[in-house]
N, CA, C and O atoms as a DFTB+ gen file, in Angstrom:
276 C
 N C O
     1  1     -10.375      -9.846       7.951
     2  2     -11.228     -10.905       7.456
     3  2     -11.426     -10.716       5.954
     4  3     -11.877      -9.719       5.390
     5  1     -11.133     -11.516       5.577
     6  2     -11.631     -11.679       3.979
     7  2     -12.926     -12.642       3.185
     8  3     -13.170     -13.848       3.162
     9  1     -13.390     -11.783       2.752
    10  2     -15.271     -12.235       2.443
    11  2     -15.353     -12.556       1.046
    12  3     -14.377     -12.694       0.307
    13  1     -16.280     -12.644       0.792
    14  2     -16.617     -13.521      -1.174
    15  2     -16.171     -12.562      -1.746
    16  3     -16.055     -11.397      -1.366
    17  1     -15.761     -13.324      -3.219
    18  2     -15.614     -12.199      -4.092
    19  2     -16.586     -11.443      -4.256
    20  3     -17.572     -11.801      -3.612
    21  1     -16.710     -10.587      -4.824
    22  2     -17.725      -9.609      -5.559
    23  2     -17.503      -9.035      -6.757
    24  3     -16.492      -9.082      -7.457
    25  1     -18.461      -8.527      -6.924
    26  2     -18.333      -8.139      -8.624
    27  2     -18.192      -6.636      -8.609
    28  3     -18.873      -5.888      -7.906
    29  1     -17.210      -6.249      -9.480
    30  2     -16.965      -4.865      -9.406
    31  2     -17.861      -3.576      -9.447
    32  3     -17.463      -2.449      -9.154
    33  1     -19.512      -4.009      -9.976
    34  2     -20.038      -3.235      -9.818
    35  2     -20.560      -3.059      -8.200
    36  3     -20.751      -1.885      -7.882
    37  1     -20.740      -3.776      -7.452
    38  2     -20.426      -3.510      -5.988
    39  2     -19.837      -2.775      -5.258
    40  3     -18.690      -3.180      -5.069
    41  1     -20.052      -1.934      -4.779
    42  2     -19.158      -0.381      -4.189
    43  2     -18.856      -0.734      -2.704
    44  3     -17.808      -0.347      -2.186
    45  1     -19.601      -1.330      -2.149
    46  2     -19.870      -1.803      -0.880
    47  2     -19.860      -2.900      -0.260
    48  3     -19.970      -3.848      -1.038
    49  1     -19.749      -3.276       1.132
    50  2     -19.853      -4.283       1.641
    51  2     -20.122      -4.220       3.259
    52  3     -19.490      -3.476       4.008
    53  1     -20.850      -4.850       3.556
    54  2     -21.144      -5.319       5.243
    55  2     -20.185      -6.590       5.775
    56  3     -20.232      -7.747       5.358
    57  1     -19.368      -6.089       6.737
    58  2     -18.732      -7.137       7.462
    59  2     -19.810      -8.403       8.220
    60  3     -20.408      -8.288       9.290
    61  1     -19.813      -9.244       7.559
    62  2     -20.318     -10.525       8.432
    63  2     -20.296     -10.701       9.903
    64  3     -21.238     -11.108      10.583
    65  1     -18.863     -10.275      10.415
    66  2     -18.234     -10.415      11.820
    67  2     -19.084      -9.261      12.773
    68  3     -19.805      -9.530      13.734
    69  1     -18.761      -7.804      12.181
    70  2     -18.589      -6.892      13.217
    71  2     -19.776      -5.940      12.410
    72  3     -19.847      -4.736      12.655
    73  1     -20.733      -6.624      11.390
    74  2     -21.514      -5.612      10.994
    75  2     -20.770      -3.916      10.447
    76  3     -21.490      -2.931      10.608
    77  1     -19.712      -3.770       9.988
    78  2     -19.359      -2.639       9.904
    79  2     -19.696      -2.534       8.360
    80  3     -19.904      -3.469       7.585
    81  1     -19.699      -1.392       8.137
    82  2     -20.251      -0.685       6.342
    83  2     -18.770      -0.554       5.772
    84  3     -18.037       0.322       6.229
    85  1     -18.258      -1.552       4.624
    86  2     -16.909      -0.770       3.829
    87  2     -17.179       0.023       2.410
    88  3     -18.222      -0.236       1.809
    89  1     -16.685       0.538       2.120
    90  2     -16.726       1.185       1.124
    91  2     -15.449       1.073      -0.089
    92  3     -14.492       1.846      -0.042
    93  1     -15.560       0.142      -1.031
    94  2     -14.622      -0.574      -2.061
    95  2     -13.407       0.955      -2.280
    96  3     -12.411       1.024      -1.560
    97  1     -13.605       1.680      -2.986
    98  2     -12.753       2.451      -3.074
    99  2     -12.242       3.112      -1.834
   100  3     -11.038       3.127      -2.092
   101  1     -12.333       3.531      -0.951
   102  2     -11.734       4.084       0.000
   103  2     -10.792       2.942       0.487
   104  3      -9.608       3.225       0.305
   105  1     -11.006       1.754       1.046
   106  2     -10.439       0.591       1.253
   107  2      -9.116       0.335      -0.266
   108  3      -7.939      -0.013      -0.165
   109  1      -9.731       0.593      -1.252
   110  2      -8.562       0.595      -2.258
   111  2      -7.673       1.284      -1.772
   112  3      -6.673       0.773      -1.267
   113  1      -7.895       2.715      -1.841
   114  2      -6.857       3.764      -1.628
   115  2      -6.354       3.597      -0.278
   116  3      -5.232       4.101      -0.331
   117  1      -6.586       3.092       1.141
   118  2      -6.130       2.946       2.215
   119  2      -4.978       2.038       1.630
   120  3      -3.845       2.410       1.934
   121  1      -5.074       0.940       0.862
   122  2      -4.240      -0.340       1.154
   123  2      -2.941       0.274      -0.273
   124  3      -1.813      -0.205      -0.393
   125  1      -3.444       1.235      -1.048
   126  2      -2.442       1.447      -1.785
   127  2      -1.793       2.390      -0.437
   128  3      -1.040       1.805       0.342
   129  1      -2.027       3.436      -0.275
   130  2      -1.795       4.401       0.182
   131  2      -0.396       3.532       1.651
   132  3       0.798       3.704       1.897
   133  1      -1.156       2.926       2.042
   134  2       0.128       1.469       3.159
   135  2       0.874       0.980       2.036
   136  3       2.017       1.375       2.262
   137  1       0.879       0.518       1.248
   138  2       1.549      -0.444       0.597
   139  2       2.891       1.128      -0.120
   140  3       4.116       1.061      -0.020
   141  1       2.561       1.626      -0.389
   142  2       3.387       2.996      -0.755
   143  2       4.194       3.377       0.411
   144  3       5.419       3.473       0.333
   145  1       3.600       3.575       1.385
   146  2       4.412       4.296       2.270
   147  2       5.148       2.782       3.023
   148  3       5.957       3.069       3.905
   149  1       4.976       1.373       2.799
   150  2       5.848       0.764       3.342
   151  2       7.161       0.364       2.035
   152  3       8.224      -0.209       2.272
   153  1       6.747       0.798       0.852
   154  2       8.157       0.893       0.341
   155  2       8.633       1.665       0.558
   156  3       9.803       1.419       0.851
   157  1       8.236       3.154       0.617
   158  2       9.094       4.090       0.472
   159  2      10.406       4.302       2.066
   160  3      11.445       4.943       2.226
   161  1       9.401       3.165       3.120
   162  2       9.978       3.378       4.545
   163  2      11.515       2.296       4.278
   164  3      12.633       2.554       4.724
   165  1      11.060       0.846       3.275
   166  2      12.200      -0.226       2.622
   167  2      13.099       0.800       2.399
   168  3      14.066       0.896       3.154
   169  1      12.872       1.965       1.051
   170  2      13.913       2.156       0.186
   171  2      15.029       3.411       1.244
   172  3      16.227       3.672       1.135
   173  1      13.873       3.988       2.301
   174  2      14.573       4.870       2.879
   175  2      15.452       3.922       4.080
   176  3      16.258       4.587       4.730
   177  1      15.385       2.812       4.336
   178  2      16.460       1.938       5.273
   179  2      17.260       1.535       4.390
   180  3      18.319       1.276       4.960
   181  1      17.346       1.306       3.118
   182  2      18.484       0.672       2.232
   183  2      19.009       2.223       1.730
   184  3      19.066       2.277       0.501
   185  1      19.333       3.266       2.287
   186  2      20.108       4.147       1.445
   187  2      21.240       4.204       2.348
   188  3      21.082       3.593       3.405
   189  1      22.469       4.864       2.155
   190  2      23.408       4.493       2.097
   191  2      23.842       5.468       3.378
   192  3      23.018       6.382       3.331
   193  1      24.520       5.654       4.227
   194  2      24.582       6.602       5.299
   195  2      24.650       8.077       5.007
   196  3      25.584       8.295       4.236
   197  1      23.924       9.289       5.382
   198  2      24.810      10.206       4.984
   199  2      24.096      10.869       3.827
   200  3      24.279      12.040       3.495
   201  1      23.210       9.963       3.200
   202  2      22.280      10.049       1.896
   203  2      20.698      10.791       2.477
   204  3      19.900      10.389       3.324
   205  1      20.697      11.922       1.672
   206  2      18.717      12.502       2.125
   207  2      18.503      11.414       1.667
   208  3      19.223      10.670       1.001
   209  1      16.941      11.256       2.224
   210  2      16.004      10.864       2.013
   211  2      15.184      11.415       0.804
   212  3      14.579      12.234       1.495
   213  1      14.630      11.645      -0.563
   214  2      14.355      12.481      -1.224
   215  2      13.236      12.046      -1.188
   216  3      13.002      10.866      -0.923
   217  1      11.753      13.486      -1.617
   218  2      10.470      13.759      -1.582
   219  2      10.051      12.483      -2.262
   220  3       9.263      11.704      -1.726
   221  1      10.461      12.323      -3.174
   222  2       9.970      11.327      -4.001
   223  2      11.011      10.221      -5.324
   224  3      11.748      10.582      -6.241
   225  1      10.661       9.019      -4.909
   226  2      11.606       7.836      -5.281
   227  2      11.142       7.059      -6.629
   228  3      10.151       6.407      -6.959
   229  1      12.451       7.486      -7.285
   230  2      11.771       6.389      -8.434
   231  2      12.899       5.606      -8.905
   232  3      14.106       5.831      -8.996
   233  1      11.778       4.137      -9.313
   234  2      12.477       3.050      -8.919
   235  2      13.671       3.051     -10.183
   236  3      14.376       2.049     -10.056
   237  1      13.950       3.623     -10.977
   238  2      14.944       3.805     -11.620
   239  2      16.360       4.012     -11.560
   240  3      17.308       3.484     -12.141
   241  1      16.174       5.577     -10.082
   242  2      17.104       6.062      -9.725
   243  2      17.950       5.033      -8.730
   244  3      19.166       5.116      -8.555
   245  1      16.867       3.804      -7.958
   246  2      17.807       2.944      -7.119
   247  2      17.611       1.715      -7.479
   248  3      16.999       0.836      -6.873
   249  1      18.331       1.657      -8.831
   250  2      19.053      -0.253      -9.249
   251  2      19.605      -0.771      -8.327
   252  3      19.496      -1.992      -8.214
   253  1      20.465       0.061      -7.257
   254  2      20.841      -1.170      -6.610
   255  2      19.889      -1.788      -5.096
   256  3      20.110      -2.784      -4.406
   257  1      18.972      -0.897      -4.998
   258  2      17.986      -1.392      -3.779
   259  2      17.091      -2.425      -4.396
   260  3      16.616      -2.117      -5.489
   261  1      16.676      -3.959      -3.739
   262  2      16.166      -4.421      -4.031
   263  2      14.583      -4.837      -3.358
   264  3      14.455      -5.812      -2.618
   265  1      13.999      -4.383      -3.551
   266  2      12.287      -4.493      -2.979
   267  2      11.835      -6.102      -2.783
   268  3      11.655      -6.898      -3.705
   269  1      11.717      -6.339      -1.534
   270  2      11.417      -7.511      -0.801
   271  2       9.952      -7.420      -0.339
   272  3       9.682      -6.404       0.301
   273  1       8.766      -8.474      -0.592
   274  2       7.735      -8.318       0.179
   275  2       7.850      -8.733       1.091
   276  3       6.944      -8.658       1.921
């Protein structure tokens, strides 16, 4: 569910629906923290057979993978 904007000094929020308590930054870092690990799951299906997987990807090293939302 998505609720009013708010103003950044706002840390917090109460769900309308389900009464639950969010907390702005933790909710940041959850949705980066998904949004990271569903590229890194993209770039590790576009590598090439036969290829590690390496610790860590940068988008430099793969010009030819192209990142789709």
């Amino acid at each position: 569910m998505i609720g009013p904007k708010l103003d950044l000094a706002v840390r917090g929020w109460s769900c309308g629906g389900c009464g639950a308590e969010h907390d702005r930054d933790v909710n940041a870092a959850r949705n980066l923290r998904d949004e990271g690990m569903r590229l890194y799951e993209l770039v590790a299906s576009a590598l090439p057979p036969g290829r590690a997987m390496p610790s860590m990807i940068r988008a430099s090293e793969m010009p030819d993978v192209v990142l789709t939302a």
